[in-house]
C-alpha positions in Angstrom: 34.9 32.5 49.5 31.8 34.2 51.4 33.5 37.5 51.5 34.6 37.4 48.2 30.8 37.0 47.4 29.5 39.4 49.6 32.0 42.1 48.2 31.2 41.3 45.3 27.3 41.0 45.1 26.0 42.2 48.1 28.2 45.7 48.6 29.6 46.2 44.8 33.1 46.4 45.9 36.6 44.7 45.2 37.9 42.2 47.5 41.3 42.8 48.6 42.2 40.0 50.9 44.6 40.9 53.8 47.4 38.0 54.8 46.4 37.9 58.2 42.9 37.5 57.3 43.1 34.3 55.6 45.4 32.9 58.5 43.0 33.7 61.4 40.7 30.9 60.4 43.6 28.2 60.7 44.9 29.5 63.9 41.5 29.3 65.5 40.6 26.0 64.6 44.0 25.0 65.9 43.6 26.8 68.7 40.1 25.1 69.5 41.3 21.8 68.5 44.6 22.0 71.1 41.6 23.6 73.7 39.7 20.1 72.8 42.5 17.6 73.3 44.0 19.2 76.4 40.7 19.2 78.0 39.4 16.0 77.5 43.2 14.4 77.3 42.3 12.9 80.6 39.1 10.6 79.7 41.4 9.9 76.2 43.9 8.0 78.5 41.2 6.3 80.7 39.7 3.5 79.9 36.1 3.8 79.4 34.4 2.1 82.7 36.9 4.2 84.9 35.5 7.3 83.1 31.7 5.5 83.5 32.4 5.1 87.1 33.8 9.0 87.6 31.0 10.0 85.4 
């Protein structure tokens, strides 16, 4: 949506989205969200005064 505005009223030109445009945002949040889990999957399975005590 804020490239369609920016071609549109910033630069004057037509927006002609690309597939793999509109995919990149969903495979980078997956990406960061798998990134999140596996890192912190450890203190997930912990409970929290073994985690307190590490900490």
């Amino acid at each position: 949506m804020i490239t369609w505005v920016l071609y549109r009223y910033a630069f004057d030109l037509q927006w002609n989205p690309h597939p793999s445009l509109l995919l990149l945002p969903l495979v980078g949040a997956l990406l960061v969200g798998g990134a999140g889990v596996v890192g912190t999957r450890r203190a997930l399975n912990a409970s929290p005064l073994a985690v307190l005590r590490e900490g």
